[in-house]
C-alpha positions as CSV (number, residue, x, y, z in Angstrom):
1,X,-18.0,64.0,-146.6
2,X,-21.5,65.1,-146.5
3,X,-22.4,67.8,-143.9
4,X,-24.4,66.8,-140.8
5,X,-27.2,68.7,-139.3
6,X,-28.5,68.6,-135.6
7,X,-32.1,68.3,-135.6
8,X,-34.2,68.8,-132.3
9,X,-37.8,68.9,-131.6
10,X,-37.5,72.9,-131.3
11,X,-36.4,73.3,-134.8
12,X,-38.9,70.5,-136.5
13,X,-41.9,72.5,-134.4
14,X,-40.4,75.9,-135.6
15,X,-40.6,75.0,-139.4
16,X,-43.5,73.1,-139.4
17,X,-45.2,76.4,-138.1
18,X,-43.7,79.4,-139.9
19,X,-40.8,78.7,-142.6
20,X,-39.9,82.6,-141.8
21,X,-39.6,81.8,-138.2
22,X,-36.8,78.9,-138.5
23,X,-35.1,81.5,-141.0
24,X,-34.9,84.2,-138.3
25,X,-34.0,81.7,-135.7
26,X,-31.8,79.2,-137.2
27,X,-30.6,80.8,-140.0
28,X,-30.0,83.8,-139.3
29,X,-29.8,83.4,-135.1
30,X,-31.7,85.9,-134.3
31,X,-32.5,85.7,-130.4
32,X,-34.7,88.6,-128.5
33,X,-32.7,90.6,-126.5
34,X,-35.7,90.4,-123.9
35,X,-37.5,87.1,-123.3
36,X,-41.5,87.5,-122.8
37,X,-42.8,87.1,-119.4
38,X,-44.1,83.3,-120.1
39,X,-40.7,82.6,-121.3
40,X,-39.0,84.1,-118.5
41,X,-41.3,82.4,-115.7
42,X,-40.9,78.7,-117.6
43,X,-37.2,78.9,-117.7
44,X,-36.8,80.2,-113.8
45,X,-39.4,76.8,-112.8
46,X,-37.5,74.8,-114.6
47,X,-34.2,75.8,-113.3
48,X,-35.2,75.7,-110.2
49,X,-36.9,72.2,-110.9
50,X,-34.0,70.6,-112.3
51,X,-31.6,72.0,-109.0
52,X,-34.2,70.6,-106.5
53,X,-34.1,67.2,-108.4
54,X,-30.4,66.8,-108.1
55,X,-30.1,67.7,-104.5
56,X,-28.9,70.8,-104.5
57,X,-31.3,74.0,-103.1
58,X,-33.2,75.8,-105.6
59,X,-32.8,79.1,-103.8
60,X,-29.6,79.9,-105.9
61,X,-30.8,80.1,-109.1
62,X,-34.1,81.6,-107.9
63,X,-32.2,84.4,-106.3
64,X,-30.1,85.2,-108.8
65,X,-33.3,85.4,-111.2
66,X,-35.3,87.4,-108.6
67,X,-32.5,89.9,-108.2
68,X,-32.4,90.2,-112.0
69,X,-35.8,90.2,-112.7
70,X,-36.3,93.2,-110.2
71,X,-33.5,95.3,-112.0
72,X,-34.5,95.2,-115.2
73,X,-38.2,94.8,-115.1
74,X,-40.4,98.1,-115.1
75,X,-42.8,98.4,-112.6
76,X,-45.9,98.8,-115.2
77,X,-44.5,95.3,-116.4
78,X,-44.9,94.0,-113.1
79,X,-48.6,95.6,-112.1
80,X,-49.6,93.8,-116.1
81,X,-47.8,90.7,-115.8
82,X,-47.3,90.0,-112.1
83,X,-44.4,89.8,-109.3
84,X,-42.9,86.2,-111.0
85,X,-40.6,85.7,-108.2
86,X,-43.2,85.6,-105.4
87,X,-45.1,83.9,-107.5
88,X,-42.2,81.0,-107.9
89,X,-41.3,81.2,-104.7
90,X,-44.5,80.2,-103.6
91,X,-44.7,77.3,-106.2
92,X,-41.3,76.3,-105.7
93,X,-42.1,76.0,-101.9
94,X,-45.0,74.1,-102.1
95,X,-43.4,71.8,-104.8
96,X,-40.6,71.0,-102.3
97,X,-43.4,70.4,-99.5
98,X,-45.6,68.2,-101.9
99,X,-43.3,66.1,-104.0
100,X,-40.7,65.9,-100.6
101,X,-41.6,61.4,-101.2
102,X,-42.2,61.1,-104.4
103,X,-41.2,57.8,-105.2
104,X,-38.7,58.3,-108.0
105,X,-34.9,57.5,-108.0
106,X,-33.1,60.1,-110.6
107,X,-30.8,58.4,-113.3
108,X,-30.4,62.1,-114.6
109,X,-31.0,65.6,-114.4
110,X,-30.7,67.5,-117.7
111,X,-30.0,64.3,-120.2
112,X,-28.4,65.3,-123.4
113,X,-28.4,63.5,-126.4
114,X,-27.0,63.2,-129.8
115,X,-28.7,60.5,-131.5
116,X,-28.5,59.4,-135.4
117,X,-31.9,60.0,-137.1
118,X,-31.3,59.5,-140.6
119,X,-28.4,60.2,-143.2
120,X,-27.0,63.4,-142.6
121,X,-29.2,63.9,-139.6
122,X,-28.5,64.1,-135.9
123,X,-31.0,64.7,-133.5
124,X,-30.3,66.3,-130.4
125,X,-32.1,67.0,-127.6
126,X,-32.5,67.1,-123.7
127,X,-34.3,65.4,-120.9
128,X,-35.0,67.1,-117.9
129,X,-34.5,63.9,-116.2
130,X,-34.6,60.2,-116.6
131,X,-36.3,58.4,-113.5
132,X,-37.3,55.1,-112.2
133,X,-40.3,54.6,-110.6
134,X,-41.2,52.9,-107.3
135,X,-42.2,49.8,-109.2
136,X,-38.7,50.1,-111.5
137,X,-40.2,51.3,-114.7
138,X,-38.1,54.1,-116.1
139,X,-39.6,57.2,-117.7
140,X,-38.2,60.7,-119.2
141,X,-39.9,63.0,-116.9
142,X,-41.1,66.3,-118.8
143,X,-41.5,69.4,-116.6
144,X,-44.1,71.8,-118.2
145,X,-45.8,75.0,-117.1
146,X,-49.5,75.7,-117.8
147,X,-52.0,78.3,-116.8
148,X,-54.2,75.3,-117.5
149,X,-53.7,71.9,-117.6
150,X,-53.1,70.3,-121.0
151,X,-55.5,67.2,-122.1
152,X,-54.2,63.7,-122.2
153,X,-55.2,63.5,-126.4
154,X,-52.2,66.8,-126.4
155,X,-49.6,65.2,-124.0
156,X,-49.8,61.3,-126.1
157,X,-49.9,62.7,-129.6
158,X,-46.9,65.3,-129.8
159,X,-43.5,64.8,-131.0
160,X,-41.5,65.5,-127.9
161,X,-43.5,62.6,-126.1
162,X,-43.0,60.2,-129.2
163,X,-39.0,62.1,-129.1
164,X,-37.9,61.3,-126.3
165,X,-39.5,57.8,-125.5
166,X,-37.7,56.8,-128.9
167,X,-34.3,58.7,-127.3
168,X,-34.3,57.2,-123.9
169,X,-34.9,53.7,-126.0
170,X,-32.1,54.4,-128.3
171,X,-29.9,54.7,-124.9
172,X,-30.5,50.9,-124.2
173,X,-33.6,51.3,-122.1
174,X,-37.3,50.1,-122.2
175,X,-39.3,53.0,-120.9
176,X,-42.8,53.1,-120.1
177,X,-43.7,56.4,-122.0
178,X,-43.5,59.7,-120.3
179,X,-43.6,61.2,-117.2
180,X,-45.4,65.1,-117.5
181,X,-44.4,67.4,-114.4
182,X,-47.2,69.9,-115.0
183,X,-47.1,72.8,-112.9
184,X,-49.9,75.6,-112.9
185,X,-48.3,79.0,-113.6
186,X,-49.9,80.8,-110.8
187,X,-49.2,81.8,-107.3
188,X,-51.2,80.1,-104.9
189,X,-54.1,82.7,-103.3
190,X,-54.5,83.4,-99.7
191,X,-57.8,83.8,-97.6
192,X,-59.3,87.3,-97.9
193,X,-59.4,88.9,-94.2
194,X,-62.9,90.0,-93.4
195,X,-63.8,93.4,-92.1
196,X,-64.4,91.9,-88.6
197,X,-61.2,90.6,-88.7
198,X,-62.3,87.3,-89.1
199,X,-60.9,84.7,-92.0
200,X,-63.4,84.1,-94.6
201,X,-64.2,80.6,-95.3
202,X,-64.8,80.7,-99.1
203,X,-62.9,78.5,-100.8
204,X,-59.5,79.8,-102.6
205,X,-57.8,79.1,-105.7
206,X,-54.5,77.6,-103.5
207,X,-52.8,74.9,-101.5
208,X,-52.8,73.4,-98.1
209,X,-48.9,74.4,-97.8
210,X,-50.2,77.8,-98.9
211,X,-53.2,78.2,-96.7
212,X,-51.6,77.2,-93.4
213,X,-48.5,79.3,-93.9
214,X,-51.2,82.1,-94.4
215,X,-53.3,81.1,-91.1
216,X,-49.8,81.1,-88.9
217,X,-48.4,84.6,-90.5
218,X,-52.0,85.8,-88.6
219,X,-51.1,83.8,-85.3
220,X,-53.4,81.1,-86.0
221,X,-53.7,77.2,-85.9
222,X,-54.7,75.9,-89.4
223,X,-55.7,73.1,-87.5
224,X,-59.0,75.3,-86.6
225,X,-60.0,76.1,-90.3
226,X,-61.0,72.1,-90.9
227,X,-63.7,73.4,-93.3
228,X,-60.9,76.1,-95.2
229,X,-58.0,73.6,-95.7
230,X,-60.5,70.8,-96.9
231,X,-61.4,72.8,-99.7
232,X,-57.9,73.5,-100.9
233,X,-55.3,70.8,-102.6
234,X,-52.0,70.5,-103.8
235,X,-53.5,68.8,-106.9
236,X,-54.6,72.3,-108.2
237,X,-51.2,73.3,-108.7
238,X,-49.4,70.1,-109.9
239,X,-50.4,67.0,-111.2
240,X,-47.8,63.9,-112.8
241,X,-49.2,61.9,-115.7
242,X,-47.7,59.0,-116.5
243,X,-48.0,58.9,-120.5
244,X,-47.7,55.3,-122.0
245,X,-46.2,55.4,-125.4
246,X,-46.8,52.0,-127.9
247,X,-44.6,51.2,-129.8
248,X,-46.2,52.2,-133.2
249,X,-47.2,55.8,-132.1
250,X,-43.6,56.7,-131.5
251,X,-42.9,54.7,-134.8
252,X,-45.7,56.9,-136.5
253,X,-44.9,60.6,-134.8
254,X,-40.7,59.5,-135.5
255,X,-41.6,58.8,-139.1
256,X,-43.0,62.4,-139.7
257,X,-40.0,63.7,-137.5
258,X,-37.7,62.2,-140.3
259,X,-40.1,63.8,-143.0
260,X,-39.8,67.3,-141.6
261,X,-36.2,66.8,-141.1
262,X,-35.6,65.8,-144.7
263,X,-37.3,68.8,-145.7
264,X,-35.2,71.1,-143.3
265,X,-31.8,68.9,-144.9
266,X,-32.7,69.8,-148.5
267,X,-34.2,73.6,-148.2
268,X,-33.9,74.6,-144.5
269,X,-31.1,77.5,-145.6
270,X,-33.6,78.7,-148.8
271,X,-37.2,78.4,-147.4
272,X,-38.2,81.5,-145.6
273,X,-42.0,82.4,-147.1
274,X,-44.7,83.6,-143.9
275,X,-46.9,81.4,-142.5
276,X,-49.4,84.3,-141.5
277,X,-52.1,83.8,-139.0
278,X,-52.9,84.4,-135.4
279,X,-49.9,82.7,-134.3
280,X,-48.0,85.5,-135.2
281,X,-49.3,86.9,-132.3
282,X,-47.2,86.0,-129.9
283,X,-44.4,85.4,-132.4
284,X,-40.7,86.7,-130.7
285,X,-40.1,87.8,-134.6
286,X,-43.5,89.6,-135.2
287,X,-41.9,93.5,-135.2
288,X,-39.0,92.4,-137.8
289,X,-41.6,90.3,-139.7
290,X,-44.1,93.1,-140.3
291,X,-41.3,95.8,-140.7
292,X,-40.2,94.1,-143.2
293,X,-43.6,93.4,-145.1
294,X,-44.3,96.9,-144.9
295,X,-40.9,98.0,-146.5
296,X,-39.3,99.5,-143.4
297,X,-36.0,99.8,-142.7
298,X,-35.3,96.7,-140.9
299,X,-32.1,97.4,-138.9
300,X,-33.2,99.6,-136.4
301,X,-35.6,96.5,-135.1
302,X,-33.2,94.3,-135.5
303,X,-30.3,95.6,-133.3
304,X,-32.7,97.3,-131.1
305,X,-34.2,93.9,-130.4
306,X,-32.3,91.3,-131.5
307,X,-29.1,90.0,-130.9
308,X,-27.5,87.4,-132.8
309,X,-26.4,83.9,-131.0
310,X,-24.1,81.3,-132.4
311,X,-24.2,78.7,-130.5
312,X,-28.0,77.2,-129.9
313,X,-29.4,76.1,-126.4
314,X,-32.1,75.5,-124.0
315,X,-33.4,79.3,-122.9
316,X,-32.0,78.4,-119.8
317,X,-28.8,78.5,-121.5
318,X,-28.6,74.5,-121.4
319,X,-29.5,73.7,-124.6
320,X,-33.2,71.9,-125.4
């Protein structure tokens, strides 16, 4: 019997950017002992997300994060990258406050899926939640993080849009499309206090939630600043598209997903050249990558670093 393979949108973006990438990652299951900032901040949002959408309080996995994030992050990392916990607090906060009626009945928090692609393919995946809207259409709803807000043209034309609409049909339902949660990764700014004492009236990059909590910490009504909390929303911070899908872009995007994933079936194991370019930037692999271009020894890096993981997952440690 032929072997199967588990496919998921992670590993057909990975080797469609850097061959040397999925071979670190998938091959050889190489994870960073550390995640980066970004990573760590998208996980905690998410985790705290997905608790808050099934009804239990997102305070326990933020606290657990804030108290490990504060014992193991220097405080130079901090003063470069920012306090993340205040800064999710505050999101996480206003979120509750903002989305509080939001219209949508939850089917599922954290969907997984195991889904039949092709011969010898499986792809697997999960939704951060399957709703229904107020007017019963049902949608996968996608919770991303953003210091700025993605364009529609990038939200309709990727392959986790066209993925999981295709999934969520493959379950015996007709969604709609998808439903993007995007969240501004940013805490919320606070009037600046003048030298008289005074608030100053110059509009802030922040929320009405964030604003008034401000006004009342200084003993004072929010419902005096008329001209201060009208020039604040909650729309700066997080905004719900409702993507629709046709049918022949998810049958277009899913067509390439089964080209990529024949390619990763036949040479996934022996294909590891470099796909060099800026993106290595911010590569998790770049120190092992240009050691090893350069003719270092390698294994210092990589148990300094790197640890290897068997079993894959979300970075949340659910799996994605």
């Amino acid at each position: 019997m032929a072997e199967i393979i588990k496919i998921s949108n992670s590993k057909i973006t990975t080797w469609r950017r850097c061959h040397r990438e999925f071979n670190y990652k998938y091959v050889q299951k190489l994870r960073p002992r550390k995640k980066g900032i970004a990573l760590s901040r998208g996980s905690i949002i998410h985790e705290c997300i997905e608790a808050y959408d099934s009804g239990r309080s997102w305070r326990k996995p933020f606290n657990h994060f804030s108290k490990e994030f504060y014992k193991n992050t220097m405080k130079d990392e901090i003063v470069e990258f920012g306090d993340i916990p205040r800064m999710v607090e505050e999101l996480m906060e206003n979120y509750q406050v903002f989305y509080e009626e939001d219209g949508l009945h939850y089917l599922g928090n954290e969907v997984h899926f195991e889904l039949p692609l092709m011969e010898g393919v499986v792809v697997e995946g999960y939704l951060d939640a399957l709703v229904e809207d107020e007017k019963g259409d049902i949608w996968p709803k996608e919770t991303k993080t953003y210091k700025k807000d993605p364009d529609y043209d990038f939200l309709l034309l990727n392959t986790q849009s066209a993925l999981y609409t295709w999934a969520v049909m493959e379950m015996g339902y007709t969604p709609k499309g998808t439903l993007w949660d995007i969240i501004k990764a940013k805490e919320p700014s606070v009037p600046q206090i003048l030298a008289s004492g005074k608030i100053s009236q110059r509009a802030v990059d922040s929320t009405p939630y964030t604003v008034a909590k401000f006004l009342r910490s200084q003993g004072l009504n929010p419902d005096d600043y008329p001209d201060l909390m009208g020039k604040v929303s909650f729309k700066n911070y997080f905004q719900r598209h409702k993507v629709r899908v046709s049918i022949p872009v998810v049958k277009g995007i899913m067509g390439d997903f089964k080209s990529t994933a024949q390619e990763i079936l036949d040479r996934g194991p022996l294909l590891c050249d470099r796909n060099l370019g800026k993106g290595c930037a911010w590569c998790d692999y770049k120190p092992l990558c240009q050691a090893e271009l350069m003719g270092l020894d390698t294994e210092f890096i990589r148990k300094k670093q790197f640890e290897v993981v068997e079993k894959e997952g979300r970075v949340n440690g659910k799996g994605k």
